[in-house]
C-alpha positions as CSV (number, residue, x, y, z in Angstrom):
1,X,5.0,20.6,28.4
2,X,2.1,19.2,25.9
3,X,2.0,19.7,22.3
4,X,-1.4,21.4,20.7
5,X,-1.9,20.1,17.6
6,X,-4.2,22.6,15.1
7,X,-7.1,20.6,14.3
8,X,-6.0,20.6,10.8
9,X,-2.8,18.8,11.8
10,X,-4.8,16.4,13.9
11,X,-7.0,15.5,11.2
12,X,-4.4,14.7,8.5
13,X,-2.8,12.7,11.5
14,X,-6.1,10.7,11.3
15,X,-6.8,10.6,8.1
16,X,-3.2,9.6,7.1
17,X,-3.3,6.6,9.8
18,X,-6.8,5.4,8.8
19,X,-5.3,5.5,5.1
20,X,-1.9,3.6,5.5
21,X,-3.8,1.0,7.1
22,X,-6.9,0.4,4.9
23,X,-4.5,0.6,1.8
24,X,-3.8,-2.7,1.0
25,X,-0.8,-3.9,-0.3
26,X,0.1,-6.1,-3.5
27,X,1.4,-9.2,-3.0
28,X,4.3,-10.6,-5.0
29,X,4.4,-14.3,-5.5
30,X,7.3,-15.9,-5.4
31,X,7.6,-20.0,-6.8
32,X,10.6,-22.2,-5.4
33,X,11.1,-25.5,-4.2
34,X,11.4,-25.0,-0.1
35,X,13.0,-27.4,2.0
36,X,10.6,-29.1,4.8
37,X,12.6,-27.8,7.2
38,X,13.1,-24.4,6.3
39,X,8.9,-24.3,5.5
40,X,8.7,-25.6,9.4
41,X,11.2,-22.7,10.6
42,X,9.4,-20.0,8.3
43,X,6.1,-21.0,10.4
44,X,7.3,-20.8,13.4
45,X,9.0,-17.2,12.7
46,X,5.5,-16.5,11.7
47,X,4.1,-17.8,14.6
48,X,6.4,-15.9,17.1
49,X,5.9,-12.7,14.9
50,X,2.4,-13.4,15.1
51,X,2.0,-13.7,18.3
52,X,4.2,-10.5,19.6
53,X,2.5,-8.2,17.9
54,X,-1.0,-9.7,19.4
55,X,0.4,-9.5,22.5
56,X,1.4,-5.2,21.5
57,X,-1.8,-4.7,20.3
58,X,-3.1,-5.8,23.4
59,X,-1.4,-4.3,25.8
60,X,-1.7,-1.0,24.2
61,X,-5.5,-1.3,23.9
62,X,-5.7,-2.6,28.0
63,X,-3.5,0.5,28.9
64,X,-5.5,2.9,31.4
65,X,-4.5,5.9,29.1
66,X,-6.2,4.0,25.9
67,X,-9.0,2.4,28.0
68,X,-9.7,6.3,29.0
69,X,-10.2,7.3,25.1
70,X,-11.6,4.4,24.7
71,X,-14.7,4.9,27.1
72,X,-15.6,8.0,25.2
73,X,-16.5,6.1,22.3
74,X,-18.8,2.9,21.2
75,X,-16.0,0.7,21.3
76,X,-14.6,-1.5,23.7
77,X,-11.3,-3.0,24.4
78,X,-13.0,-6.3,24.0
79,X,-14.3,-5.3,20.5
80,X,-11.1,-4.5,19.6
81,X,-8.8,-7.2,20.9
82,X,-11.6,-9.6,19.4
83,X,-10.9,-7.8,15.9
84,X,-7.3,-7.7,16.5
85,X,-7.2,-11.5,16.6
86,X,-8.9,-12.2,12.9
87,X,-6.2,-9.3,11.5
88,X,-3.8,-11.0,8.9
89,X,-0.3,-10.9,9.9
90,X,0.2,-7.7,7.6
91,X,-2.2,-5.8,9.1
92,X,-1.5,-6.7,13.0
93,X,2.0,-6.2,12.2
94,X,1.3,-2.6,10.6
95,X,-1.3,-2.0,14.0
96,X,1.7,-3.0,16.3
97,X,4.0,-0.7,14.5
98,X,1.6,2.0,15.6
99,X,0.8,1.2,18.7
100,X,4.5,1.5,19.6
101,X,5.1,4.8,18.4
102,X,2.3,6.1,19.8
103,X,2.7,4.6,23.3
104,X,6.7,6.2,22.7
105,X,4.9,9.2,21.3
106,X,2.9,9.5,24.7
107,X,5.2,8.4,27.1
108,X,8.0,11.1,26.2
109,X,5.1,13.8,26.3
110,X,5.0,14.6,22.6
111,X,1.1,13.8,22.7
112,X,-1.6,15.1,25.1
113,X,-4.3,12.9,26.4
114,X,-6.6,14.5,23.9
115,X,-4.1,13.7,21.1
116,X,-4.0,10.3,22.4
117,X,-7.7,10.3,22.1
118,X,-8.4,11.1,18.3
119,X,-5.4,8.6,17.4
120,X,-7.0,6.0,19.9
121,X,-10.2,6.1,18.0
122,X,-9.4,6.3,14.6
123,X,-7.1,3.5,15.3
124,X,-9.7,1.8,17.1
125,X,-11.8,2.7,13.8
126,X,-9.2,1.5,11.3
127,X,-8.9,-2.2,13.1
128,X,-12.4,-2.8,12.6
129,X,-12.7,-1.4,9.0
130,X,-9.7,-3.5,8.2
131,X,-12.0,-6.8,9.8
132,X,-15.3,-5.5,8.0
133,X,-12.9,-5.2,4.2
134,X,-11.3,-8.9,4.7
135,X,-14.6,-9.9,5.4
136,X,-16.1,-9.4,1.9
């Protein structure tokens, strides 16, 4: 059993996604002395945080499913995982996020190929808005 989505309801779902992730968010900073050692395990949290969520990013984007959206549109999975790379850690952590609800979304059947689709591409669309804004 699929869902249909109105189209309505699909674009908010769009609309809503492109917006959460092109919003950016204010940074607080924060002046202490850090230890050398807890600077060191701080980067490599980062590091291993970093690379996790490439490595979600990625695999949702090389799924069949997503490669199938994919093809309907101008962008390839190579585009994208090339843009996915030069994300800040916010933003590929926010992209990961998505990815895995949707690829839960899809897997327990709450989201039809074509839903998969429109959320493919305007994820698709967000990552490489989000490269072209850090860019200027």
């Amino acid at each position: 059993m699929s869902l249909s989505f109105p189209k309505t309801v699909r674009a908010s779902l769009v609309l809503s996604l492109v917006l959460a992730l092109v919003v950016p968010q204010m940074l607080q900073a924060q002046s202490q002395i850090v230890q050398s050692s807890e600077l060191a395990a701080a980067i490599q949290k980062v590091a291993a945080s970093r690379r996790t969520n490439l490595e979600q990013v990625r695999s949702f984007f090389s799924s069949k499913p997503v490669r199938t959206a994919l093809s309907k549109t101008n962008m390839t999975p190579e585009k994208i995982d090339k843009a996915v790379a030069s994300l800040s850690d916010q933003d590929l952590a926010k992209i990961a996020e998505k990815t895995q609800k949707i690829q839960a979304d899809f897997a327990a059947g709450a989201m039809s190929n074509q839903d998969l689709t429109y959320v493919v591409i305007a994820l698709g669309a967000a990552v490489l808005v989000l490269i072209v804004v850090a860019a200027h």
